[in-house]
N, CA and C atoms as a LAMMPS dump frame, in Angstrom:
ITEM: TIMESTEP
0
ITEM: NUMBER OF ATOMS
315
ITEM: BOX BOUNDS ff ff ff
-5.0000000000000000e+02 5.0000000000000000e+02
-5.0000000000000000e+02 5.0000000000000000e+02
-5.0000000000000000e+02 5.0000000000000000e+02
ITEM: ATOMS id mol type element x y z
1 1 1 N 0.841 -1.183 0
2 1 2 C 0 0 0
3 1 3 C 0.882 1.241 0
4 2 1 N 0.473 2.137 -0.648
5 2 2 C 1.116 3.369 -1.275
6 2 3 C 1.097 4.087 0.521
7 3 1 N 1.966 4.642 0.656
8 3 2 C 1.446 6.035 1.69
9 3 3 C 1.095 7.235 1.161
10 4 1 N 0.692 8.174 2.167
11 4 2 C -0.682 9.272 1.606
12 4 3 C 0.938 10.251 0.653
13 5 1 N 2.191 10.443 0.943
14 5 2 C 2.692 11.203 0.932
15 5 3 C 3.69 10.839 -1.065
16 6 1 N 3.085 9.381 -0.675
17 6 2 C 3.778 8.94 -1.951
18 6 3 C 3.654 9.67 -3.616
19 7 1 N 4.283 9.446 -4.122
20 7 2 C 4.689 10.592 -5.487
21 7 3 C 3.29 9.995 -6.481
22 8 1 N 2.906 9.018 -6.05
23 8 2 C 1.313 8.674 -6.769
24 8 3 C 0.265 8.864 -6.904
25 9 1 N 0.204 9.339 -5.573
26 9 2 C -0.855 10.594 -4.947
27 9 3 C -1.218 11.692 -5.478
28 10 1 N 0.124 12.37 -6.044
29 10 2 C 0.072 14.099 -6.49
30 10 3 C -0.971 14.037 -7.633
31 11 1 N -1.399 14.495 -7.858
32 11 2 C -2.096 15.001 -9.273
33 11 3 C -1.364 16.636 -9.548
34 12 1 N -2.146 16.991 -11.189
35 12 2 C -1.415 18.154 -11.627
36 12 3 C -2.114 19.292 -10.314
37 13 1 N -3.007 19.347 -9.925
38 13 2 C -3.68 20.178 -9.015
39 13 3 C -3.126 20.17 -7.524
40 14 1 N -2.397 18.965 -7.264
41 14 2 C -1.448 19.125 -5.716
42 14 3 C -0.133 19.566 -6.217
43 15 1 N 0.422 19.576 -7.224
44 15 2 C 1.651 19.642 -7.655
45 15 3 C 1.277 21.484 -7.809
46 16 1 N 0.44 22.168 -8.413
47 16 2 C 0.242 23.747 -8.695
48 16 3 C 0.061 24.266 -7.354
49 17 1 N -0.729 23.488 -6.597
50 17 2 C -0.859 24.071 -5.105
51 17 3 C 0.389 24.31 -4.883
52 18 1 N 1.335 23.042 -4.685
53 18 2 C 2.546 23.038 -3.926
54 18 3 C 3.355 23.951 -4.489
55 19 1 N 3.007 24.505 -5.618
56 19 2 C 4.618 25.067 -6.556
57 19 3 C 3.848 26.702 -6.154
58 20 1 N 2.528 26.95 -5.806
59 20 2 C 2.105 28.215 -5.226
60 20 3 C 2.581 28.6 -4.101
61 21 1 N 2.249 27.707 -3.229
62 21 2 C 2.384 27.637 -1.858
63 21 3 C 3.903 28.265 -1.99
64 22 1 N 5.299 27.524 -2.608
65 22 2 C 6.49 27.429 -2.62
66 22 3 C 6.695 29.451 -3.053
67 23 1 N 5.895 29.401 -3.993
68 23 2 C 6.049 31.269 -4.358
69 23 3 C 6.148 31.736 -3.421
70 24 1 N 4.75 31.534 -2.731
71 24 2 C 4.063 32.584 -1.412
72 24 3 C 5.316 32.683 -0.388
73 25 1 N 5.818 31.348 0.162
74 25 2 C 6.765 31.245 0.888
75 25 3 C 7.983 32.163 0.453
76 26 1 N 8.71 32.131 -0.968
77 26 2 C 9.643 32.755 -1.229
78 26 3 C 9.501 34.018 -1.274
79 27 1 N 8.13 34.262 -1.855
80 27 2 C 7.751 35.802 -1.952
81 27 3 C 7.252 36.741 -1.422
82 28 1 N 7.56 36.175 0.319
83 28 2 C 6.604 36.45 1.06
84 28 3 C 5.643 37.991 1.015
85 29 1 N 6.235 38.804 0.412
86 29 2 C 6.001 40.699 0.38
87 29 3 C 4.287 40.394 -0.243
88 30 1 N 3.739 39.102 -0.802
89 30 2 C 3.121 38.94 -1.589
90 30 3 C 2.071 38.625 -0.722
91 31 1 N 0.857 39.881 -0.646
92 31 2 C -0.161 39.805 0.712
93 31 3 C -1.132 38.546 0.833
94 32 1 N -1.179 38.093 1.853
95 32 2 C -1.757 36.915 2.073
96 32 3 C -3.786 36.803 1.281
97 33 1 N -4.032 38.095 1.251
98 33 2 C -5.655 38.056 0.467
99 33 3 C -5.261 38.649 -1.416
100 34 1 N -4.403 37.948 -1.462
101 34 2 C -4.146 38.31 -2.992
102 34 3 C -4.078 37.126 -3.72
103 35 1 N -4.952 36.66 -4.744
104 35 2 C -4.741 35.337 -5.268
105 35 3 C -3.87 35.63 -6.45
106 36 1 N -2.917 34.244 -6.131
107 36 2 C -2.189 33.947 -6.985
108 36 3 C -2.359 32.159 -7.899
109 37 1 N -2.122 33.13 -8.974
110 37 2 C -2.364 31.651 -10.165
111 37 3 C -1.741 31.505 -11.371
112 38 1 N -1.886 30.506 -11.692
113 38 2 C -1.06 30.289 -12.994
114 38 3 C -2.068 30.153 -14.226
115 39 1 N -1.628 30.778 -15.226
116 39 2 C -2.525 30.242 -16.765
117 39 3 C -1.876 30.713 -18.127
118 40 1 N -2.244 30.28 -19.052
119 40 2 C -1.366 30.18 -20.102
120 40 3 C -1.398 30.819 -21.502
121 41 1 N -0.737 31.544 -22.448
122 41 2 C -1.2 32.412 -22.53
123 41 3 C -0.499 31.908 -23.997
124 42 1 N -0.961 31.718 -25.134
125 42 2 C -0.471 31.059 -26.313
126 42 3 C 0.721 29.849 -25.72
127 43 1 N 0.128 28.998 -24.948
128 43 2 C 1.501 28.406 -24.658
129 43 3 C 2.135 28.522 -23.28
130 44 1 N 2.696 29.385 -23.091
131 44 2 C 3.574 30.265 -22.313
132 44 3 C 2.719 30.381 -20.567
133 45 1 N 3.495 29.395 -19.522
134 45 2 C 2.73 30.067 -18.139
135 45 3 C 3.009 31.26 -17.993
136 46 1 N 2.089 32.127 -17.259
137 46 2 C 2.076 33.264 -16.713
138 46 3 C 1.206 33.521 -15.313
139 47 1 N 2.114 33.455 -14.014
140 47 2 C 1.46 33.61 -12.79
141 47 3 C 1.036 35.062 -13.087
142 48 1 N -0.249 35.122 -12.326
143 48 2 C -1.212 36.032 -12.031
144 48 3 C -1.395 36.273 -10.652
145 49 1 N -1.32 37.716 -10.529
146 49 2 C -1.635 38.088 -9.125
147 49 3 C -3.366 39.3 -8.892
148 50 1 N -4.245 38.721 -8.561
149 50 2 C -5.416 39.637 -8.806
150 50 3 C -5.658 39.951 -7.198
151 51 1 N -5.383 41.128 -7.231
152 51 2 C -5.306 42.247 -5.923
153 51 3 C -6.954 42.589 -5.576
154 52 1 N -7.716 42.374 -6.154
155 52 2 C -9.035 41.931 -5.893
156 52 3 C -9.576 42.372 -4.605
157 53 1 N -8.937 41.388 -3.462
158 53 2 C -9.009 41.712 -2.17
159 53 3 C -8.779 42.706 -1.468
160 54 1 N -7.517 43.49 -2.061
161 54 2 C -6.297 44.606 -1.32
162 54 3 C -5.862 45.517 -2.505
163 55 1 N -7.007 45.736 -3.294
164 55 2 C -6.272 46.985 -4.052
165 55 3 C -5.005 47.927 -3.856
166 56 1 N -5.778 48.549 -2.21
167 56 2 C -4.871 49.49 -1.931
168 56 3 C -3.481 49.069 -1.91
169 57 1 N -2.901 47.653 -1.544
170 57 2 C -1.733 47.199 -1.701
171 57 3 C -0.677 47.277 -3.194
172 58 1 N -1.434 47.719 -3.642
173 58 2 C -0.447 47.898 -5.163
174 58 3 C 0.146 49.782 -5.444
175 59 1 N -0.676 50.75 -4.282
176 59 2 C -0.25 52.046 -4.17
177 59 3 C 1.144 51.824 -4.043
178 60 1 N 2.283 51.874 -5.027
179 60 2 C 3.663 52.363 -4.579
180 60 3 C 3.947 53.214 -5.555
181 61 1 N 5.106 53.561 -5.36
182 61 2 C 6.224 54.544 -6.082
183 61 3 C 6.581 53.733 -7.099
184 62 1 N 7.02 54.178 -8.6
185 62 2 C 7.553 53.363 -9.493
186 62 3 C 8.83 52.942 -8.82
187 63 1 N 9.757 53.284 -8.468
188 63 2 C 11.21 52.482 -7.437
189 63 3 C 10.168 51.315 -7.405
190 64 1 N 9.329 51.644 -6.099
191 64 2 C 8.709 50.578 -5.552
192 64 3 C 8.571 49.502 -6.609
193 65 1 N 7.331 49.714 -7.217
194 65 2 C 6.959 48.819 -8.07
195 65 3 C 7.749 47.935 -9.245
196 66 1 N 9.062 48.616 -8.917
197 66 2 C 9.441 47.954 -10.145
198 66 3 C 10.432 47.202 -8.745
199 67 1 N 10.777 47.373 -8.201
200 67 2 C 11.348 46.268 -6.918
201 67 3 C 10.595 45.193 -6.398
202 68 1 N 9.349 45.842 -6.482
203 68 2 C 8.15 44.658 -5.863
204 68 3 C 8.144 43.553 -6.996
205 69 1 N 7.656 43.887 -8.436
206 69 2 C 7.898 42.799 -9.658
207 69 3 C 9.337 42.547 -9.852
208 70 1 N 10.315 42.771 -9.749
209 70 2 C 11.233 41.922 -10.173
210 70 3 C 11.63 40.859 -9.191
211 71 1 N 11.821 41.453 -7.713
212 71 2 C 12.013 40.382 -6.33
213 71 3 C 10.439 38.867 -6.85
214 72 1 N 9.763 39.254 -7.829
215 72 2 C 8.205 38.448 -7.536
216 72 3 C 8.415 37.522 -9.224
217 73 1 N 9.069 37.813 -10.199
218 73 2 C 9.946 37.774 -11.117
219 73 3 C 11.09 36.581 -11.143
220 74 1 N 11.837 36.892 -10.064
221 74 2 C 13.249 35.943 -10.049
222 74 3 C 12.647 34.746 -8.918
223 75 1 N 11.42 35.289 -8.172
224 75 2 C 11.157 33.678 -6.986
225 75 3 C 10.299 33.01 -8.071
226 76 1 N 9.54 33.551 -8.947
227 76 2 C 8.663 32.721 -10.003
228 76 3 C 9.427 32.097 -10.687
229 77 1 N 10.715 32.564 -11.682
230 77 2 C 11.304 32.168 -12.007
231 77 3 C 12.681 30.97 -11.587
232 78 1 N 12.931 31.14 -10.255
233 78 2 C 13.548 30.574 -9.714
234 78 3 C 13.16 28.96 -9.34
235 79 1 N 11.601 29.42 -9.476
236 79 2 C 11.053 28.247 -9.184
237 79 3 C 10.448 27.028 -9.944
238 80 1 N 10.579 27.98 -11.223
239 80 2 C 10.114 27.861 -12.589
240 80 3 C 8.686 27.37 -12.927
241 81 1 N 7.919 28.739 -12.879
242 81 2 C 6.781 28.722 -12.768
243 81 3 C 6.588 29.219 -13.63
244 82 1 N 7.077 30.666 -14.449
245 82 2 C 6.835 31.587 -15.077
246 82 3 C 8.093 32.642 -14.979
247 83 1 N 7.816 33.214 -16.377
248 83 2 C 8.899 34.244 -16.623
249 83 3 C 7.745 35.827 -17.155
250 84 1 N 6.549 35.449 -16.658
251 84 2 C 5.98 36.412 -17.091
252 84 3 C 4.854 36.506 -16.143
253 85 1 N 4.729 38.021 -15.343
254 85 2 C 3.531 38.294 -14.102
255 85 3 C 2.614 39.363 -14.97
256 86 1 N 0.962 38.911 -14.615
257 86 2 C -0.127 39.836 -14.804
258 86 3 C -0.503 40.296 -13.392
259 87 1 N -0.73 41.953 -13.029
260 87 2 C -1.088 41.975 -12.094
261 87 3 C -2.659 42.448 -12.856
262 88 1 N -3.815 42.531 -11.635
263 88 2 C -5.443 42.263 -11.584
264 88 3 C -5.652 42.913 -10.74
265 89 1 N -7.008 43.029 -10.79
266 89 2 C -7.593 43.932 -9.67
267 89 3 C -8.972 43.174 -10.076
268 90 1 N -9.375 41.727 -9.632
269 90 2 C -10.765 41.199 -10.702
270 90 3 C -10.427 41.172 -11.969
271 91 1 N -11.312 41.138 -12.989
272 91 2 C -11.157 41.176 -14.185
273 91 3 C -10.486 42.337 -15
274 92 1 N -10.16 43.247 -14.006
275 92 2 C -9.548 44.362 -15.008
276 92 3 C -7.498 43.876 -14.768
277 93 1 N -6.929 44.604 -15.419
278 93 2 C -5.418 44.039 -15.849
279 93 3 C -4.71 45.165 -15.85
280 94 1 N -3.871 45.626 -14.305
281 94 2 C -3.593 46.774 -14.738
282 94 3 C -1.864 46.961 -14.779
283 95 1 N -1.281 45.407 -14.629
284 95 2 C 0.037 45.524 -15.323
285 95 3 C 0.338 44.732 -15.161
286 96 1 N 1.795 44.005 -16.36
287 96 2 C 2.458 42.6 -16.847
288 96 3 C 4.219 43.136 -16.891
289 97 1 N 4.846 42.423 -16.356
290 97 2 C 5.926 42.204 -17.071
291 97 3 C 6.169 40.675 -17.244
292 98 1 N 7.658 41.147 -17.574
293 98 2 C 8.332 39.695 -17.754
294 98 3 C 9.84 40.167 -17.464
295 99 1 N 10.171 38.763 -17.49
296 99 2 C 11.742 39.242 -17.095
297 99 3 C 12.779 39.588 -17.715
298 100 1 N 12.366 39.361 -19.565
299 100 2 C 13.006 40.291 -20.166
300 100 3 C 13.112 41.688 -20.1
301 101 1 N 12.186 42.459 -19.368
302 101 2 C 12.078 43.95 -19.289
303 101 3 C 12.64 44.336 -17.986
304 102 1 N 13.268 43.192 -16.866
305 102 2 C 13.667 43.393 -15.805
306 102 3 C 15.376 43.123 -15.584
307 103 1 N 15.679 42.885 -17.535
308 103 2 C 17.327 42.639 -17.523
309 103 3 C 17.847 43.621 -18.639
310 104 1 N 17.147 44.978 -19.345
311 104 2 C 16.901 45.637 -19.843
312 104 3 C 18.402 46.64 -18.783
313 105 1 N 18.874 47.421 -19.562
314 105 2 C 19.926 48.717 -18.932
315 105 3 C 19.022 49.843 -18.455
């Protein structure tokens, strides 16, 4: 008999949890009522962050913001989830990079 923890168990849906969960942990700056997800976009993953919950949490300074996506950038990437973030607010989309624009001079 298999145990609960065994690699037979996982499906693709415990394996996305776990590789979320693993973001949240690395990324921690990344507010706990903000969903984060993955989906695909010709192909290509792209974690999504929809601020939904905490709008006000996305008020920074461009410094800011461009420190907040790239630190959120290299743990996605690090983890290899995605090389490309949508941020949300619900259905509206009010900014993307990727990490080509975060190795830019």
């Amino acid at each position: 008999m298999a145990s609960q923890n065994s690699h037979l168990n996982y499906t693709n849906i415990d394996l996305e949890i776990e590789a979320i969960q693993r973001f949240r942990n690395l990324a921690s700056i990344v507010p706990l009522d903000c969903h984060v997800y993955r989906e695909l976009d010709r192909g290509f993953p792209i974690l999504c962050l929809d601020f939904k919950a905490c709008p006000q949490k996305l008020k920074m300074t461009k410094k800011q913001w461009f420190e907040f996506c790239r630190h959120l950038l290299y743990c996605s990437n690090y983890l290899g989830l995605s090389n490309s973030l949508i941020f949300q607010v619900g259905e509206r989309i009010v900014g993307w990079i990727s990490l080509d624009q975060t190795n830019r001079p």
